[in-house]
Structures are given as C-alpha cells and as structure tokens.
N, C-alpha and C positions, 0 to 999 in steps of 0.2 A: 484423550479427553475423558474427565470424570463420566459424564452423561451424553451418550451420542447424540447427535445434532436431528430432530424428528423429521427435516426434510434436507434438501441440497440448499445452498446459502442460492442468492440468487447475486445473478452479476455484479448486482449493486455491490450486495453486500461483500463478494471478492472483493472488489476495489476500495472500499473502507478496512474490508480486513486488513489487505497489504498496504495504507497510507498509515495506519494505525502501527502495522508493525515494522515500520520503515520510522516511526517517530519513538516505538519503545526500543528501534534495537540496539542503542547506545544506552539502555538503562537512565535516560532522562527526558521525560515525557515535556519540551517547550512549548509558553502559549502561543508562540508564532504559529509552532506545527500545528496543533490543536487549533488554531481561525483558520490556519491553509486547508483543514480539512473540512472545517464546516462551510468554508464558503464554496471550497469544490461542492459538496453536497448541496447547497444554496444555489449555487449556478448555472453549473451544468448541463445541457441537456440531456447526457447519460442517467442523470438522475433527475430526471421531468419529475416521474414519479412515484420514487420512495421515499417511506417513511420515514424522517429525519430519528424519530423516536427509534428504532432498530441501531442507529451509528454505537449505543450503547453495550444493547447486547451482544455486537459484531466484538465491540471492544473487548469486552470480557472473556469471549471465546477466543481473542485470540492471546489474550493475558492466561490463559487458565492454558493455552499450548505450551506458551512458552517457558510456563515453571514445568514442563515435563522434559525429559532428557531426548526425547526424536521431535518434540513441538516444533520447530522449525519444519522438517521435512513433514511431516502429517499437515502446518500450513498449507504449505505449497502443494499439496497432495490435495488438499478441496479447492485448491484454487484452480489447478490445472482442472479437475474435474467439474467445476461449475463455472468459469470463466469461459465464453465464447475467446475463442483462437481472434477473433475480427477486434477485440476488445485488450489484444496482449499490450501491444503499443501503448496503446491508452494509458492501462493501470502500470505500463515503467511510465510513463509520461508522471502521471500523477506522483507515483512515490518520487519521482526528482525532484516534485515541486513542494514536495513535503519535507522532502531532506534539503533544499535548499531555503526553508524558509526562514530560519534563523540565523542566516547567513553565516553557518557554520557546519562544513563537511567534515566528521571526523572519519578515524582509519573506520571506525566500525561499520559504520552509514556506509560507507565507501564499497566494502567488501559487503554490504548485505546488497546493495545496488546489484553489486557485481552477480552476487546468488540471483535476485530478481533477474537480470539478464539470462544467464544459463536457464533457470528455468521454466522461463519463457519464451524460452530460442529466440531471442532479440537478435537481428542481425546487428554484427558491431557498426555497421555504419549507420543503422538507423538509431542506433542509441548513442551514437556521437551528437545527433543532429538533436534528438531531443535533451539529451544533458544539455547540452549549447543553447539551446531555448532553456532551458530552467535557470541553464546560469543569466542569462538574459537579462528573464523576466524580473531575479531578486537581484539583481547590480544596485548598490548603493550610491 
C-alpha cells in the first residue's frame, strides 16, 4: 500500500473490505453486488454501528491492493490480523452473498471464494452449507 493504514481496519471494515473484493475480483464491479453490499451494511447487526461513510475508504484501500502485484495476499494479511476468528463464517457468508448477487458465478469469483476459504480455514463442510444458503437466498 502507497500510505500505511494509521490504525487496524476494524471488523467491520474486514467484512466490506472482502465483499468489496469478492465484487472487483472478476474486474466488473455489478449494481447488484454494490446494493448486496450496502444493504448488508444497512441490515445487519454486525454493523449496528459503523459508519456507512468508511464503506468508501475501505473501498479504495482495497482497489489501491489490488493494482499492487502481492495485493491480494497483503488483503488477506489485514484481514486475518483484524478479523475476530468468531467472525470468519460470517464475512465467507457475506462474500457468497455478494458473489451470488447477480446471479452470475464466474471461474474467477469461484476460485477467489475458494482463496477466501483457505484463508480463513472454512471447514468444507460448513461452507457447503453456507454456499447452499447463498445459492438459496438469490434463486430466481
């Protein structure tokens, strides 16, 4: 990152960072993904109380990773480090509901799911169960 980050992201902001970059990482940012994310942030009770205004910044930090050539890994590198373990589930929950919002999974989504798995030691079977609800919830 051009400018180091002057504190830890806060939970929240993990979980915007990885729905954010589970929506760029097929290089086409859809409005679907972009409402699935503000209405998680609208909804949720993980986010009672954060700043909608930060979903911006988060954005940016993690657009400004990803034009770097280790951006991905240095991602996941604040994410593991400021993400509560109790919270891993969640934010793969989340990024399925973001990658399913446009009713369209490609290989890329697909295999960056697959990275968000590994590096949040998802058991495979609990992220059977939550794909399964993502696919779900967006059924047409």
């Amino acid at each position: 990152m051009s400018e180091q980050t002057p504190h830890p992201m806060s939970p929240q902001d993990c979980l915007v960072a990885l729905m954010v970059a589970v929506s760029a990482s097929d290089e086409n940012i859809r409005t679907a993904e972009l409402v699935k994310i503000q209405s998680a942030v609208n909804m949720l009770p993980v986010f009672a109380d954060y700043d909608m205004d930060r979903v911006a910044r988060v954005s940016r930090t993690v657009f400004d990773l990803f034009e770097q050539e280790d951006g991905l890994e240095a991602l996941f590198g604040l994410i593991r480090d400021d993400l509560p373990e109790r919270l891993f589930e969640t934010a793969y929950a989340l990024a399925c509901d973001v990658a399913a919002a446009d009713g369209i999974l490609g290989e890329t989504e697909l295999e960056f799911l697959a990275e968000v798995r590994y590096e949040l030691n998802i058991d495979r079977l609990h992220a059977a169960a939550i794909e399964r609800g993502a696919r779900a919830r967006h059924m047409v």
